[in-house]
Structure formats: structure tokens, C-alpha cells
C-alpha positions, 0 to 999 in steps of 0.5 A, a space after each residue: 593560900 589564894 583562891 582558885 579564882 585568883 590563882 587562875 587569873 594570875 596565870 591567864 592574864 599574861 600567860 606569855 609571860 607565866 610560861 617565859 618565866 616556867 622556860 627560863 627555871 633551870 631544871 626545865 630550861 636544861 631538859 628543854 636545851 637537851 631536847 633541841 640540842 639531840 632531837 635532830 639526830 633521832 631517826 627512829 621510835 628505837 632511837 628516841 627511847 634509848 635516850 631516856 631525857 629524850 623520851 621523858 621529856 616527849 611523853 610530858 609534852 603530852 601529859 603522858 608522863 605517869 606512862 613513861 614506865 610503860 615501854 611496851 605500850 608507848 613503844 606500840 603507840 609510837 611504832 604505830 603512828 596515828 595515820 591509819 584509824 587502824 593505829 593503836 594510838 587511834 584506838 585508845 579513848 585518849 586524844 594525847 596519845 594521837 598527838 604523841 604519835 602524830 608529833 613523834 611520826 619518823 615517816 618522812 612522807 608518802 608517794 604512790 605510783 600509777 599502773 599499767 594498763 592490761 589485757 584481760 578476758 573481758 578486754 583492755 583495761 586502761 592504765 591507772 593514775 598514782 592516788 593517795 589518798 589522807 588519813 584525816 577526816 575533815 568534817 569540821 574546820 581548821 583554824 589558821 587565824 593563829 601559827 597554824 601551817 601545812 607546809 609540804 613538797 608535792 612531786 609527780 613523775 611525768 615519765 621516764 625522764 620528766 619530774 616536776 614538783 612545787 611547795 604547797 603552803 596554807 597559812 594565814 597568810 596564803 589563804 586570807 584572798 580565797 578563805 570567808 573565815 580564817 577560823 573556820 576553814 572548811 575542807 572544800 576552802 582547803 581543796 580549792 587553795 591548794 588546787 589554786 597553788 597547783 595551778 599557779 606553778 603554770 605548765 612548767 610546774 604541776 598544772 594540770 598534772 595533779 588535783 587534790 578532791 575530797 573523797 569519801 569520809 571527808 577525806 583529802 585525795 591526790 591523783 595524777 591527771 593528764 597533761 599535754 605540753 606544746 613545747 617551747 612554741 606552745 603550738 600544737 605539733 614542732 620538733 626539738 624544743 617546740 615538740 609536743 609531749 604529752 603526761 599520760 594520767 596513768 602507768 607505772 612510770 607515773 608517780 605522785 609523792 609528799 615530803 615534808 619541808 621546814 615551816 615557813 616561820 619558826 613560830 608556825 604549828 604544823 597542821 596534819 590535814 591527812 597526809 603526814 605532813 605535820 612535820 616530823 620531830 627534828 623540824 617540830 621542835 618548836 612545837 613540842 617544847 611550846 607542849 612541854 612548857 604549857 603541861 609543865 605550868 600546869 602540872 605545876 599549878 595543879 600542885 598547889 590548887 587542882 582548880 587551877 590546872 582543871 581551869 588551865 587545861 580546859 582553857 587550852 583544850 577547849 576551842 578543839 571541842 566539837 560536841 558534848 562527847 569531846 567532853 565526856 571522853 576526857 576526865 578533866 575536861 568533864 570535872 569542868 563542866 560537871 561543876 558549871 552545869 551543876 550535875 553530879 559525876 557519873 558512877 558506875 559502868 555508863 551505858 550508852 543511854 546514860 552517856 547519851 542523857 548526860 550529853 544532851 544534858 551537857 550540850 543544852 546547857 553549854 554552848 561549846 562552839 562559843 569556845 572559839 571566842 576568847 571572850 566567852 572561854 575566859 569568861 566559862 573558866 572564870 564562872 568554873 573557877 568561881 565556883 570551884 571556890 564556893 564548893 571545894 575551896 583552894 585546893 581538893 581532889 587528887 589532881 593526877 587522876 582527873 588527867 587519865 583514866 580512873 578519875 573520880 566520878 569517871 569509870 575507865 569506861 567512860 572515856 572509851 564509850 562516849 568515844 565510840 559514841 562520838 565516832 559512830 562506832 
């Protein structure tokens, strides 16, 4: 049997390749043609659970597959979607069932109107323009160097007769002119491109009609503003097709709305920034079939040598970890840096000095943002792998534990407490 070391760098060296040949095996080539063949038609969480290769092959996407027996439960995180931080998925300590929910979201968008203005004993009170405002707190940075892409149709109704609406696209492409770091694109870079794509539909279009800010929590917001036209003269004052008309920011006739639109390439990922725009399933297809290829590769590596899946899936989680409690939320994860920080696993309840401790330990001794570097991750896996050998050989622990709760050395606790931890909760 080859070495961890040896296995892992078989597979990462070409891992295009490892998983062309995982696709092209017929049981998984025949579930992921049923998927792309039957997913379009799905409209509802109903829908996609009564057909039982739909569902199945969903839930494995995610690494969720020992739930697939737990309808009620998956029926609830799936219902619930992962808009709202009061959705069930969002408040379980296990980021796969956010992105089930999220790459599972029927909604087909969100829209919001204005209200009128009343009379009230302290006065008038003005009309109030239509708001949204996103679900996604973005206190990090996104990276768009890759396939990353927020695509959606952005619609505002003027008044009665008057609708004006325009694509909203942020890639690699679109913000390279105005972004100093594709990599690491911050939510003001985000405010000021897609405020820069407003403007650029001209008065025809939605400038000055709708901005997008960044409001309390870091959280993206739309409103309607107002707006005068000068008609076709663009002159002040005129009849007929010269005559002025002017968008009040307010009122129940003024709306705002977001649809989701097909990705600009095929190879593209859609992105969530906060307002459900990460594409729905049927338009998403790509993208869960890219999952269910990469947990298929590694569930299947993991049979033969748990070093390797750990080494795999800390490959791929790594450069979307942000602190040492990402970490320690997740069994598998903390097996990984455990064994290259040199500390023992935890035992017990952990209280929240303990995680704390080992967080700081974690931390001090890992440096998670050069995770972002491919060079430095390869050569962290590596180092794990290395070691992994010398202390427990080819292949060891039962690797399905170390994939959710009740993993050895990792109390159920464990994933739920250095989750409130990170959040603040």
C-alpha cells in the first residue's frame, strides 16, 4: 500500500485529471446524466425529494450523505433555505448544510416596494422608497481571480407605466479595471462596481434611480432614489417626447426587484453576495455536479487511506478559512491541524476557555491567510501528509467520523461552541 504522502500526491498533481477519470466511472457518470437530465424540471424542496437519485446525489454533493435517511430534518434545512441567520441551516455548526441550502434555494429572487406617504397627528410623513437589504455579512473578501461570478437582473419601477431594468455581472473580468486585488475583493470594491454598472446604463437605464451601500453588519443594501428625466431635448421643461418627467424615490408605485439570470459562462460559480442571487439549481447544475465529483474522489480516497481524504478536503477547504475557529468547527479539519501543530485532540465537553486555549494555540502556530497561496497550502498538506505517515501509517481512524459530528477527539460540542465562538454568539 503506498504512503499517505505518495497517495495524496498522486491525486493533487493533476487533479483535473483524478477527477475526468472519477466522472467518466459509470455508476457515477450515470447518476451525475440523471441529475443534469431531470434537475431543470424541479421546482420545489417536494419536488426534489420525491425523486430519490435527485435528492441522493444533492445531499453527497455536500458530504451529507450519511443524512439522506434524515427527511425531516433535511426537508427542514432545505425549506428553510440559508437566507435568513434565523434559517435552521444557519444555525446548525456545520457550514455543508448552508451551502445545500444555498445551492438548493427555489426562490427565484426578491423585490420590495415603496410606500406611500401619510398623514399622522404629528404631521406629514414622506413617502418611503422600496429597500432591501442582503442576508450575507460581508466582513471578509471574496475572490473572483478564479470562476467566481454574481450575475442578476436588477428591475426598479418608476411609476405606473415606466419599468427600467439592466444585468448586474461581477467577475474577473468586469472588476479587474476598478478592483487592487481580484483575490481579495472587499464589499466597498463590491458597492463601487456594481454602483459603477448602474451608472453606465445611462438615464435610459437605472442611473440614478438605484444605489446599492453597505449598511449595518456589513450587509449589501438597495434602495430606490430619485430621478428626473428631461425627456428627449434633455432640456428642462417641453411637451410630448421632450416633456420632463420626474421618478419620485418613494410611494407604493415605486418598486425594486432581483431575478436570477444564467451565468455568463458555463464554467463560472455563482457567488451569493446577500441577496439570493447564487443561481438556483436548474442554472446551478454546473456546479453541484463539480461537488459531487470532488466528494466522490474523496470519500473514495478515504477508503483506502484516511490521510488522504483529510489531506484532499483540507486542500479544498482551506483558502475559505478566515480564523482558527473555522477550524475548530469542523472535525476533519481540526484532525489536519492537530496533527501538524503536534497538539493532542480534545476530550470531553470543551468549554469555551478551553477552545479559546486551543485557538490561540492554533492560530500562533498556523498561519491560515497564507492559505490563499497555492504554494503555501500544497506545501501545509504535504507537511500533514508527511506526518500523518511517520505517526499512523497508510491508513488508521474511521474516516466517516472525522466528516461530522462525533468525530474522535471532537465532542459534538466542539463544532457548536467554536461556531458561537467565531460569530460572537
Amino acid at each position: 500500500m503506498v504512503s499517505t504522502l505518495t497517495g495524496y500526491t498522486l491525486i493533487a498533481r493533476d487533479l483535473a485529471a483524478a477527477l475526468r477519470r472519477k466522472a467518466a466511472e459509470p455508476a457515477v457518470a450515470r447518476e451525475t446524466a440523471y441529475y443534469q437530465a431531470r434537475i431543470g424540471q424541479v421546482r420545489s424542496v417536494d419536488a426534489l425529494m420525491a425523486d430519490r437519485r435527485l435528492y441522493a446525489y444533492a445531499v453527497k454533493a455536500y458530504g451529507l450523505e450519511d443524512m439522506t435517511y434524515a427527511r425531516a430534518f433535511m426537508r427542514k434545512v432545505l425549506s428553510e433555505g440559508a437566507a435568513s441567520r434565523a434559517s435552521f441551516a444557519n444555525r446548525l455548526a456545520d457550514d455543508r448544510y448552508v451551502a445545500l441550502a444555498r445551492a438548493f434555494d427555489f426562490t427565484q429572487g426578491f423585490s420590495a416596494a415603496g410606500r406611500d406617504g401619510t398623514i399622522s397627528d404629528r404631521g406629514p410623513v414622506a413617502p418611503t422608497p422600496a429597500q432591501m437589504t442582503g442576508a450575507v455579512e460581508l466582513s471578509g473578501t471574496l475572490d473572483f481571480s478564479g470562476r467566481s461570478e454574481v450575475s442578476f437582473s436588477l428591475a426598479t419601477q418608476c411609476d405606473a407605466a415606466t419599468t427600467r431594468a439592466a444585468t448586474i455581472v461581477l467577475n474577473r473580468t468586469t472588476l479587474a479595471p476598478a478592483v487592487r486585488d481580484l483575490s481579495a475583493v472587499t464589499a466597498d470594491e463590491i458597492v463601487a462596481a456594481i454602483n459603477g454598472q448602474i451608472a453606465a446604463t445611462g438615464e435610459p437605464g437605472l442611473a440614478g434611480k438605484v444605489r446599492v451601500g453597505l449598511g449595518v453588519g456589513n450587509r449589501l443594501f438597495l434602495e430606490t432614489t430619485a430621478s428626473l428625466d428631461l425627456g428627449a431635448d434633455g432640456a428642462a421643461g417641453g411637451t410630448g417626447r421632450d416633456a420632463d418627467t420626474v421618478a419620485a424615490a418613494g410611494g407604493a408605485l415605486r418598486t425594486i426587484a432581483i431575478r436570477n439570470v444564467a451565468l455568463s459562462d458555463p464554467s463560472r460559480t455563482a457567488l451569493d453576495i446577500g441577496f439570493g442571487t447564487a443561481l438556483g439549481p436548474d442554472a446551478s447544475a454546473r456546479s453541484v455536479t463539480d461537488a459531487y465529483l470532488r466528494q466522490s474522489l474523496e470519500s473514495d480516497a478515504g477508503a483506502a487511506d484516511t490521510g488522504v481524504r483529510l489531506a484532499l478536503y483540507f486542500a479544498r477547504k482551506a483558502p475559505t478559512l478566515t480564523s482558527a475557529y473555522d477550524v475548530l468547527g469542523d472535525a476533519a479539519l481540526s484532525q489536519v491541524a492537530n496533527t501538524v501543530v503536534g497538539l493532542p485532540a480534545t476530550s470531553g465537553a470543551a468549554t469555551r476557555e478551553a477552545l479559546e486555549r486551543r485557538a490561540g494555540l492554533i492560530a500562533a502556530k498556523i498561519d491560515i491567510a497564507s492559505f490563499r497561496d497555492p504554494a503555501k497550502l500544497a506545501a501545509f498538506v504535504r507537511r500533514f501528509a508527511a506526518l500523518w505517515d511517520a505517526r499512523d501509517g497508510p491508513a488508521s481512524a474511521p474516516v466517516l467520523a472525522l466528516f461530522g459530528a462525533g468525530a474522535a477527539g471532537v465532542t459534538a460540542e466542539t463544532p457548536a461552541a467554536a461556531a458561537a465562538l467565531r460569530t460572537g454568539r
